[in-house]
PAZAPA-4460 file (N, C-alpha, C; in steps of 0.05 Angstrom, whole numbers, plus 32768, in hexadecimal, padded with zeros to 4 digits):
% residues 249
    n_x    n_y    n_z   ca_x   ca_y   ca_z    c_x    c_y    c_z   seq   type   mol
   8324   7FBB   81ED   8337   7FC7   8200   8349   7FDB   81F2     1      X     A
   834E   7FED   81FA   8362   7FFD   81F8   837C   8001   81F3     2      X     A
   838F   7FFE   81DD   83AD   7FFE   81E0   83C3   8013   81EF     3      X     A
   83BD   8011   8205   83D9   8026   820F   83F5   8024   820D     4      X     A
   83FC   800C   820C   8412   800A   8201   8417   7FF7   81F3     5      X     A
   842B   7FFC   81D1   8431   7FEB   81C0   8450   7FE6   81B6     6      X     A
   845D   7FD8   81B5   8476   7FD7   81A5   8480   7FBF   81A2     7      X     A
   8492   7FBD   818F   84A2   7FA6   8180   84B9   7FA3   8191     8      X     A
   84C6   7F95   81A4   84E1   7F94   81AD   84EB   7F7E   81A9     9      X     A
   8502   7F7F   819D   850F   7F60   81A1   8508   7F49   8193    10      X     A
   84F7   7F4F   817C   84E8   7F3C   816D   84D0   7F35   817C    11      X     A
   84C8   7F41   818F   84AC   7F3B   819A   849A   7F57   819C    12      X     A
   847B   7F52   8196   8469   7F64   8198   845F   7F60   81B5    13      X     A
   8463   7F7B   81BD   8458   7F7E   81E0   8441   7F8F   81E0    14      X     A
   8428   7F93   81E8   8412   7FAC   81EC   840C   7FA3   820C    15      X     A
   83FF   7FC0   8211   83F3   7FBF   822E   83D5   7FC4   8223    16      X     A
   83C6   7FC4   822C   83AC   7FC3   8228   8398   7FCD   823F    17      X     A
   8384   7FDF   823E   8379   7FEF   8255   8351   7FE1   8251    18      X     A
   8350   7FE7   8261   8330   7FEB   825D   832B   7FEC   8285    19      X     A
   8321   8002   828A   831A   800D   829A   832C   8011   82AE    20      X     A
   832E   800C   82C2   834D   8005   82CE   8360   7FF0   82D4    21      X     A
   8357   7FE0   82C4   8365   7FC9   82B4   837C   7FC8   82A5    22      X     A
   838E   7FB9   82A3   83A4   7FB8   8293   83A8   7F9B   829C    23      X     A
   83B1   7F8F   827B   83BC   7F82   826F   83CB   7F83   825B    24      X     A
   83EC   7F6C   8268   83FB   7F76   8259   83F8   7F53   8245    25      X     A
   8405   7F60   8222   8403   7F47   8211   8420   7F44   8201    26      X     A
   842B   7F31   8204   8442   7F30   81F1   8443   7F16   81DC    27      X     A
   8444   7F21   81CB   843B   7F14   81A6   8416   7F00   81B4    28      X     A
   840D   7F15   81B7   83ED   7F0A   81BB   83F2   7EF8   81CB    29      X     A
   8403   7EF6   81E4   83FB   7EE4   81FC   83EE   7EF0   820B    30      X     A
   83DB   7EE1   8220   83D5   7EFE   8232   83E8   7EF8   8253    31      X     A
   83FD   7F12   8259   8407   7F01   826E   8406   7F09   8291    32      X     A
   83F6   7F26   828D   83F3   7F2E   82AA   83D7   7F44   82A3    33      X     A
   83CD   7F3D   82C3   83BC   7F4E   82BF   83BE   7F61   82D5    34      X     A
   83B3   7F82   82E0   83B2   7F91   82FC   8398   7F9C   82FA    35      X     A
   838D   7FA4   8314   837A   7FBA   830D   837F   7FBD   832C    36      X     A
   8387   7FD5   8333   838B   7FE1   8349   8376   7FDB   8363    37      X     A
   835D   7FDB   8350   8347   7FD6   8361   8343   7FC1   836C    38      X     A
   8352   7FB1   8356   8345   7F8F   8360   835E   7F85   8361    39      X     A
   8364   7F7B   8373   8387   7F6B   836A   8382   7F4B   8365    40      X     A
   8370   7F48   836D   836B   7F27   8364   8366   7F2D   833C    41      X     A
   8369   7F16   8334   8358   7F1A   8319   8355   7F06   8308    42      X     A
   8342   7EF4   8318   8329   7EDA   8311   8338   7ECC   82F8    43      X     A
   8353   7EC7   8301   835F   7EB6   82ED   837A   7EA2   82F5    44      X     A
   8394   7E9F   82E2   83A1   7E8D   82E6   83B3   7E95   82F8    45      X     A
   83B6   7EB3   82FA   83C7   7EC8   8313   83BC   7EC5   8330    46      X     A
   83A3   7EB6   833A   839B   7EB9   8354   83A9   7E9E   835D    47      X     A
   83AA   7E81   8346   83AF   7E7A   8348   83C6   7E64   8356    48      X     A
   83E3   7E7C   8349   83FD   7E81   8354   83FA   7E86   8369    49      X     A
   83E9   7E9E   8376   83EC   7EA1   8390   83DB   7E92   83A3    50      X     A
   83CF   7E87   839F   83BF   7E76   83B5   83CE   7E63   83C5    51      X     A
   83DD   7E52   83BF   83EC   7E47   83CA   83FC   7E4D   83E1    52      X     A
   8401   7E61   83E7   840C   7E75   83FB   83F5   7E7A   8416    53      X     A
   83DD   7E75   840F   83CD   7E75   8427   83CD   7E5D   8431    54      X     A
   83E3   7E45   8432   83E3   7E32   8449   83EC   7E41   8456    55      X     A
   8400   7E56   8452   840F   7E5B   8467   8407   7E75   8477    56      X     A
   8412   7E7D   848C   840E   7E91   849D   841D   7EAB   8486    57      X     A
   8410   7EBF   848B   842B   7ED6   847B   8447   7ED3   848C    58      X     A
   8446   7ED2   84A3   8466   7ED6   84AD   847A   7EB8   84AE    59      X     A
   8468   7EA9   849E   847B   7E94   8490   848A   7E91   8476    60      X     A
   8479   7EA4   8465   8481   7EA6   844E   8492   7ECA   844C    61      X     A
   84AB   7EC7   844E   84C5   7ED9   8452   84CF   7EE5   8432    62      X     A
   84D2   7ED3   842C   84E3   7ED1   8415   84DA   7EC5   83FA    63      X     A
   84CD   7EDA   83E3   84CA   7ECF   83D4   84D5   7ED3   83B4    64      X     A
   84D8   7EBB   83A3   84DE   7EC0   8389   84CE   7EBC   837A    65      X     A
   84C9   7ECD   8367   84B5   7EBD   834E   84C4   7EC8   8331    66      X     A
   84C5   7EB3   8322   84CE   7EAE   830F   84BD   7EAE   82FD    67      X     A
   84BC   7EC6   82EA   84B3   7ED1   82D2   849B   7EE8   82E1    68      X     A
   84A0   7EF9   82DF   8493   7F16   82E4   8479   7F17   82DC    69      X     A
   8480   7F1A   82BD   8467   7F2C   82AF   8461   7F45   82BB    70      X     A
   8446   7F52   82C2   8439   7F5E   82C4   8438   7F61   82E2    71      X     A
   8446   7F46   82F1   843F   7F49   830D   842B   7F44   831C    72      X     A
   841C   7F3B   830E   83FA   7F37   8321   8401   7F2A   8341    73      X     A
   840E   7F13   8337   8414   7F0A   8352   841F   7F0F   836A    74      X     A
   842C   7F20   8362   8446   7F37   837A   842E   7F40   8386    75      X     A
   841A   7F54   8371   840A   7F68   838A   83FF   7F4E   8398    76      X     A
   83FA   7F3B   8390   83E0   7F2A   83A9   83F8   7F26   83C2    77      X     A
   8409   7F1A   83B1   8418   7F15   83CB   8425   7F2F   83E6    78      X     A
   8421   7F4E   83D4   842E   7F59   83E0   840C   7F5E   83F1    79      X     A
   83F5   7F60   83EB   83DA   7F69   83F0   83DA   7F58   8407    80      X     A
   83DE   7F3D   8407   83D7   7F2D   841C   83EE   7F1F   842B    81      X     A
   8400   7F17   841F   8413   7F0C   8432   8426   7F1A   8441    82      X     A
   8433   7F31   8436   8444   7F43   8437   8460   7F3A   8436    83      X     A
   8467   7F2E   8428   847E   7F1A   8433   849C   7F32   8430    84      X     A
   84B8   7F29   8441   84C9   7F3D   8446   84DA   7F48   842F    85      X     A
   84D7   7F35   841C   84E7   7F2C   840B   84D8   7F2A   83EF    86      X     A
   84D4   7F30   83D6   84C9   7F23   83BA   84E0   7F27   83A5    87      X     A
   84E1   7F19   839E   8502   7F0E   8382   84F3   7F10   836B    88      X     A
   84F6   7F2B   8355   84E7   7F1D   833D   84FB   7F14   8325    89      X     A
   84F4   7F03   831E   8510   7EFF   8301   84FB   7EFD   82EA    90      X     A
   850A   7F0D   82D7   84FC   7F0E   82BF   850E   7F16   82A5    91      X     A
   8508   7F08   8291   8516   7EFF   8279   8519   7F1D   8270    92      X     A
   84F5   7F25   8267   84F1   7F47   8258   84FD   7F57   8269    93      X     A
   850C   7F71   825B   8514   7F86   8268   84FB   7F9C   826A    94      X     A
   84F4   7F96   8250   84DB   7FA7   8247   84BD   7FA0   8260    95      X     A
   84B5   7F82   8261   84A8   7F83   826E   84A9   7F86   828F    96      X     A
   84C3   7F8D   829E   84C8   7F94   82B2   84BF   7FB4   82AC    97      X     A
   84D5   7FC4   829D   84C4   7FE1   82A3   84A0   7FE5   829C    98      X     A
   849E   7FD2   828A   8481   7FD6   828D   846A   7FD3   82A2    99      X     A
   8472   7FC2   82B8   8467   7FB8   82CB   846D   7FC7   82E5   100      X     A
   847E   7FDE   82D9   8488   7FE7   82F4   847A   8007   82F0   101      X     A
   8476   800A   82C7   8463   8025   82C7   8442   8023   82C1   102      X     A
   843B   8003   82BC   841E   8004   82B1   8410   7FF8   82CB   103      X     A
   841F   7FE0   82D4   8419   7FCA   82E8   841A   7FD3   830D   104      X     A
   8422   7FED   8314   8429   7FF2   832A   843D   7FE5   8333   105      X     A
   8455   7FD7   832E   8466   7FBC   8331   8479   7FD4   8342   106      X     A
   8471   7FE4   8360   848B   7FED   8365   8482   7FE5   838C   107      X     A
   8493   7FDB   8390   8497   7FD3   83B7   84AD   7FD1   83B7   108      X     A
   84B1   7FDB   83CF   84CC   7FDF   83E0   84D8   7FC8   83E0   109      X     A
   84C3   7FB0   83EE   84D0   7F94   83F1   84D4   7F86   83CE   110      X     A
   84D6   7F8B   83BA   84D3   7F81   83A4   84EE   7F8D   8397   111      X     A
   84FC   7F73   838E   8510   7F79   8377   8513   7F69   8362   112      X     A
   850F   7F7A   8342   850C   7F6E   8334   8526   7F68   8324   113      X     A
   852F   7F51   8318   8546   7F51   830E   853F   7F46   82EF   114      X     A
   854D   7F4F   82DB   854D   7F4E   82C0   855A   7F39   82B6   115      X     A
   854F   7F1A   82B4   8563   7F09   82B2   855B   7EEF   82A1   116      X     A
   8563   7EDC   829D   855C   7EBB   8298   8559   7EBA   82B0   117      X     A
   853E   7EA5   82B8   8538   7E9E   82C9   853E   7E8B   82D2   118      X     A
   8547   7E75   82BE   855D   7E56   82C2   8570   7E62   82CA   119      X     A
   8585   7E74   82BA   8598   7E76   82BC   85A3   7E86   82D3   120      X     A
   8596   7E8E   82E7   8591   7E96   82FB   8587   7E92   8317   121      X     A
   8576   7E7C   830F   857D   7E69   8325   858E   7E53   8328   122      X     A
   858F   7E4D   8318   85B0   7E34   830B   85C6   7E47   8323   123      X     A
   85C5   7E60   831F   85E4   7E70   8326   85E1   7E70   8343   124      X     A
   85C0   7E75   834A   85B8   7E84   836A   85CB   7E75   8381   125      X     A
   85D8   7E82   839C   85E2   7E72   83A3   85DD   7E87   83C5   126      X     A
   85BC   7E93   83C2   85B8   7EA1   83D6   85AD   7E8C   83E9   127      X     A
   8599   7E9C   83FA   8589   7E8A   840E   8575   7E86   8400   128      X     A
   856B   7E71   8409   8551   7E67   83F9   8537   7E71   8407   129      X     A
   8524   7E6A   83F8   850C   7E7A   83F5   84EB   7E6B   8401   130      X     A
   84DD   7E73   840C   84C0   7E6B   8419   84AF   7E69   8403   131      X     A
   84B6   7E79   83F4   849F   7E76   83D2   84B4   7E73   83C3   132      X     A
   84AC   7E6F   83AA   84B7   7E63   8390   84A0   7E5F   837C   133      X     A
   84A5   7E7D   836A   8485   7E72   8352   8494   7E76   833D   134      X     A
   848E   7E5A   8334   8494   7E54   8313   847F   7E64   8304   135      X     A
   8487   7E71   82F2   846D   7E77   82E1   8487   7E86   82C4   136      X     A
   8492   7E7B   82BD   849F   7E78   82A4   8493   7E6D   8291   137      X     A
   8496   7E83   8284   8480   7E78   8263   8496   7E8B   824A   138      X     A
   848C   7E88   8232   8493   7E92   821D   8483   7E8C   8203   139      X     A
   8480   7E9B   81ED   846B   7EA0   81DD   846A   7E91   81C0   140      X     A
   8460   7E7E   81B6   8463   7E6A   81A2   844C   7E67   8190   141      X     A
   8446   7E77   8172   8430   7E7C   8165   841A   7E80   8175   142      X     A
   841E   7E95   8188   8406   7E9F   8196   83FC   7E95   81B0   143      X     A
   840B   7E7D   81B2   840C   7E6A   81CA   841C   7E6C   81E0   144      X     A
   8416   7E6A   81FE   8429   7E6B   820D   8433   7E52   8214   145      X     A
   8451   7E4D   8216   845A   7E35   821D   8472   7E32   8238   146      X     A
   8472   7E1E   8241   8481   7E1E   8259   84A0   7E25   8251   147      X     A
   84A9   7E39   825B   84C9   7E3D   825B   84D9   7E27   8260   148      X     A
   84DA   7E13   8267   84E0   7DF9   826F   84DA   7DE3   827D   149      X     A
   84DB   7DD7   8279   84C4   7DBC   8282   84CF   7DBA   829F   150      X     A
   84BC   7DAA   82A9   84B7   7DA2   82C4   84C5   7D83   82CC   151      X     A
   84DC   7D8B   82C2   84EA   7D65   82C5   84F1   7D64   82E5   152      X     A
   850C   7D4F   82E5   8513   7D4E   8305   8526   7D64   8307   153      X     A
   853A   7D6E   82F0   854A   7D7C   82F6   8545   7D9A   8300   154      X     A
   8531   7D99   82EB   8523   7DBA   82F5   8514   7DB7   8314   155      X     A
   8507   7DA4   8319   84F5   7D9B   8338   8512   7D9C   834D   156      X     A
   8522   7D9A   834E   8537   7D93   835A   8550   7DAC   8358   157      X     A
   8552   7DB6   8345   8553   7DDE   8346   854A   7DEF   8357   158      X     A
   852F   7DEB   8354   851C   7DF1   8366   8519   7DEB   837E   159      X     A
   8519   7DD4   8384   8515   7DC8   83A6   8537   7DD2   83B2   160      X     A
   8550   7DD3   83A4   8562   7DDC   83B4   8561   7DFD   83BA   161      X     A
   854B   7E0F   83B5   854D   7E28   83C0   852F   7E30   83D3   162      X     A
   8521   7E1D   83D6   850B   7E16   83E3   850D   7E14   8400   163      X     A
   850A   7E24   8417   850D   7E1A   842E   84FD   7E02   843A   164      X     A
   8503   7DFD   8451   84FD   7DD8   8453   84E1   7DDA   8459   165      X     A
   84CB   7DF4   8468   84AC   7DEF   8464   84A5   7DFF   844B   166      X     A
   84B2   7E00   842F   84AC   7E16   841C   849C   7E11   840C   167      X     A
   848E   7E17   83F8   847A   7E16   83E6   8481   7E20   83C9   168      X     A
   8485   7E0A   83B0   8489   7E12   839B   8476   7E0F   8384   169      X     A
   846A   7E21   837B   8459   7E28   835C   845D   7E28   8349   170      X     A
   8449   7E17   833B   845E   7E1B   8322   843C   7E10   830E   171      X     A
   8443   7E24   82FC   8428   7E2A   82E2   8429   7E12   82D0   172      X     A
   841A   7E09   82C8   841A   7DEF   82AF   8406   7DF7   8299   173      X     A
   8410   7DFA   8283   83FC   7E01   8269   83E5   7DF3   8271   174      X     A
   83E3   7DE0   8273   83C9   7DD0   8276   83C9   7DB0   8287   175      X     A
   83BF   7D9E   8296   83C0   7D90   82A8   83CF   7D71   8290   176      X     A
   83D6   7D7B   8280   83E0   7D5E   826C   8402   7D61   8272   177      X     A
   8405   7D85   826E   8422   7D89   8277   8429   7D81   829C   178      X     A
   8417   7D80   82A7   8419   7D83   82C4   8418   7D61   82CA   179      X     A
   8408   7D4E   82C1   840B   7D34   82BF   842A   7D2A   82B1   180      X     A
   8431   7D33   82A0   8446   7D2F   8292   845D   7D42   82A4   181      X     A
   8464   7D46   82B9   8476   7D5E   82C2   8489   7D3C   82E1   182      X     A
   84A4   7D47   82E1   84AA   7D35   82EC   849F   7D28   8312   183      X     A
   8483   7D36   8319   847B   7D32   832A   8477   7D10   832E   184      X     A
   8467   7D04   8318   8462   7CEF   8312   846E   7CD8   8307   185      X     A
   8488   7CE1   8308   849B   7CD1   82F6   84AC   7CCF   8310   186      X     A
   84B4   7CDF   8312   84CC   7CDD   832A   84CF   7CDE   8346   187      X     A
   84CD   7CCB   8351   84CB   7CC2   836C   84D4   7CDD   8380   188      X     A
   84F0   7CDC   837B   84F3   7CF4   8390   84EC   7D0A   8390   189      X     A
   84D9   7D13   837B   84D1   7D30   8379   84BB   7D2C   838E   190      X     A
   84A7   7D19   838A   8498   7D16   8399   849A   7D1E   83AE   191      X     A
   84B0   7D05   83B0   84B6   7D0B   83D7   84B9   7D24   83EB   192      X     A
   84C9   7D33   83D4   84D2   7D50   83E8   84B8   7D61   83ED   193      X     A
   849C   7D5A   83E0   8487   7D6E   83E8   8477   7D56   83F7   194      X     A
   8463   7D61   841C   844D   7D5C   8422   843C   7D5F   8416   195      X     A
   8432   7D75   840B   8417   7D7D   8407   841E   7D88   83E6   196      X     A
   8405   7D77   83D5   840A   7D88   83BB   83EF   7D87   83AC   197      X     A
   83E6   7DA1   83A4   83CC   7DA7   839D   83CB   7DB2   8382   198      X     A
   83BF   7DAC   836D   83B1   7DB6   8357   8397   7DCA   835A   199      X     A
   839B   7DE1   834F   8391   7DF5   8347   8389   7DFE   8331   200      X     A
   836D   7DFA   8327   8360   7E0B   830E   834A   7E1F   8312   201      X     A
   8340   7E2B   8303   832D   7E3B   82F7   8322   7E43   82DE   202      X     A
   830E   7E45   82DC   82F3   7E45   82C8   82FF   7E56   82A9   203      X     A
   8315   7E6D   82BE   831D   7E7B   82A4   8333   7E79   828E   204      X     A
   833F   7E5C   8298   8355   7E51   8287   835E   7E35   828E   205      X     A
   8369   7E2A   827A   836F   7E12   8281   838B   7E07   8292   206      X     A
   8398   7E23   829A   83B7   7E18   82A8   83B2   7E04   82C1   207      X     A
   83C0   7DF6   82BD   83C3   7DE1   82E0   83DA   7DF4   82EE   208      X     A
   83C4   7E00   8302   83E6   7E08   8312   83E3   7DF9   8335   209      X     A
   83FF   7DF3   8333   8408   7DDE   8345   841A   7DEB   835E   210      X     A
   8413   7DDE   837A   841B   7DE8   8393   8429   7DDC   839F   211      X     A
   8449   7DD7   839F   8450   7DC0   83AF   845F   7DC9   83C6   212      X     A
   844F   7DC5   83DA   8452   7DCB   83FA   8468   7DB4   8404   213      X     A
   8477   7DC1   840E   848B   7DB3   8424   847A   7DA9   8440   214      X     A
   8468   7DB4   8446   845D   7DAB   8459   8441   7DA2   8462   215      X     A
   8434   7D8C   846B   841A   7D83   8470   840A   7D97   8471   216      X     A
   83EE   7D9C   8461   83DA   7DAC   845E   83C5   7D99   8457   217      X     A
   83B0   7DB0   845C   8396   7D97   844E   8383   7DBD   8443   218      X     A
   8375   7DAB   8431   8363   7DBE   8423   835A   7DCE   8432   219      X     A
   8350   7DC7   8443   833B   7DD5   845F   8346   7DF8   846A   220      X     A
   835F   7DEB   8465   836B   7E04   8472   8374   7E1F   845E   221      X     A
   8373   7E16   8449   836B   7E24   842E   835A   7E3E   8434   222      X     A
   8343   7E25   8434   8327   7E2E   843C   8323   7E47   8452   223      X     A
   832A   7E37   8469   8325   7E4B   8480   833B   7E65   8474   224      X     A
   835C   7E63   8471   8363   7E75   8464   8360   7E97   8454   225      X     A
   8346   7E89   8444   8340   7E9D   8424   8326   7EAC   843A   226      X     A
   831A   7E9F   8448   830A   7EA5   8458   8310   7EC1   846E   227      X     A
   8324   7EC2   847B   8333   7ECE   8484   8330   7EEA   847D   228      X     A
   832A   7EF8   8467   833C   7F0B   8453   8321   7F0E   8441   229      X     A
   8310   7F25   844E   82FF   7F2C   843E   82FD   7F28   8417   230      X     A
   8318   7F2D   8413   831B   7F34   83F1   8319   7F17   83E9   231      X     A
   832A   7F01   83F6   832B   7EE4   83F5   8312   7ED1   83F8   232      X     A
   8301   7ED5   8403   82F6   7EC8   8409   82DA   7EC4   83F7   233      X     A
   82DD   7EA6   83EE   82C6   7E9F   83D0   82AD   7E9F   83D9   234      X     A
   82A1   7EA0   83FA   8287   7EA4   83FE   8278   7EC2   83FC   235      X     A
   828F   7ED7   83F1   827C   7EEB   83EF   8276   7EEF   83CC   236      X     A
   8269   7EFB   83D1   8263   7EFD   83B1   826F   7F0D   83A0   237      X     A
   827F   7F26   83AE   8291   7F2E   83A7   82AD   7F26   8398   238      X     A
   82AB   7F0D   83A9   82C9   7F04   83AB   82D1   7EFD   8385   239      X     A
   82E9   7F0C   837F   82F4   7F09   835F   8307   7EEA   8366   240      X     A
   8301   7ED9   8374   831C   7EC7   8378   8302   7EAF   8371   241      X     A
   830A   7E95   8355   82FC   7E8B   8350   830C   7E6C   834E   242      X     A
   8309   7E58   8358   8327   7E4C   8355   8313   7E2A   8362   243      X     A
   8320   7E1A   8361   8324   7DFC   8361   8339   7DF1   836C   244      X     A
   8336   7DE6   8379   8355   7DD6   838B   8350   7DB9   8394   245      X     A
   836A   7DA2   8385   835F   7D8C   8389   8387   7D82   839A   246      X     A
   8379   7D78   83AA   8394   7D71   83BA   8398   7D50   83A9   247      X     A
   83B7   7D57   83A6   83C7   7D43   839B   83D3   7D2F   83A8   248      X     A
   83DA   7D35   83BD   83E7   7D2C   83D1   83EF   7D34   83F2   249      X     A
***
């Protein structure tokens, strides 16, 4: 692949990386977003994040935040298919916000990105709360990506107070040992506040990413969903969306 863009900021190494109309962006050899104009899906841990959003109708999901940017992959799906009125991005990098806004296409009307701690920023928030909510906070550790902060009750409970009462919150797990170990399973009331909660993998990495729905769903409707939406849908052969879903609860 190609280096289009390279630099040192802040004590971290950032490159963008091209190969055909591809881009990926890498910071200190993570890899953390991917676009290709052509394809907005991209057969990885980014389709992920957004799948969860097809329980719902688009004109239920209004208002969304996602926490930690990158590259943005997820914005376009959501802006491609849901259209929601509203997208919140918070992001630590300054650097990787303008990058995403000149390599990544990262520019919609409905989209505002803010330059920030992402804890420290919802700790403060004291707006209306939100129909989505995607955790996807990471940061870079001898080459490794690791969770920006764990998944206890306090952080589950952060979270569920900016969540509207049918809302849906995401949230990425290095791998299904961190996601067993996260306070879902420990702590009673986290449980409680979600109906429906589904695990999500694929072939091309090991993240558990996790869906916890405020409201009764069943797989099925997943299904019929992705179906819906020529680009979505896994019975064509076309389709770049490659994914696993095991309901939790």
């Amino acid at each position: 692949m190609a280096i289009v863009f390279e630099k040192h900021h802040q004590g971290r190494h950032y490159q963008v990386r091209s190969a055909g109309r591809s881009r990926r962006l890498y910071t200190d050899g993570v890899f953390h977003s991917q676009f290709n104009p052509a394809h907005v899906l991209t057969g990885s841990v980014w389709d992920l994040l957004f799948l969860p959003s097809q329980f719902y109708q688009p004109e239920e999901i209004k208002r969304v935040l996602v926490l930690g940017v990158g590259g943005g992959a997820v914005i376009h799906m959501l802006n491609r298919f849901m259209k929601p009125e509203q997208i919140l991005g918070i992001e630590l990098s300054d650097l990787h916000i303008r990058l995403a806004r000149k390599f990544f296409d990262l520019r919609y009307d409905n989209l505002e990105l803010v330059h920030a701690n992402a804890i420290d920023w919802i700790i403060d928030y004291q707006g209306e709360p939100f129909d989505l909510i995607i955790d996807d906070l990471y940061f870079e550790a001898d080459g490794e990506p690791q969770r920006a902060i764990a998944a206890d009750a306090s952080w589950f409970d952060l979270l569920m107070e900016h969540l509207t009462e049918q809302g849906a919150l995401v949230m990425n797990f290095v791998n299904y040992r961190e996601w067993r170990d996260s306070a879902y399973f420990s702590d009673e009331f986290v449980a409680e506040n979600f109906a429906s909660v589904y695990q999500f993998a694929t072939p091309t990495c090991h993240n558990a990413v996790v869906g916890f729905l405020r409201k009764q769903t069943e797989t099925k409707q997943l299904r019929q969903s992705l179906k819906q939406t020529s680009e979505l849908n896994p019975e064509r052969a076309a389709c770049r969306l490659r994914y696993a879903v095991k309901k939790i609860a």
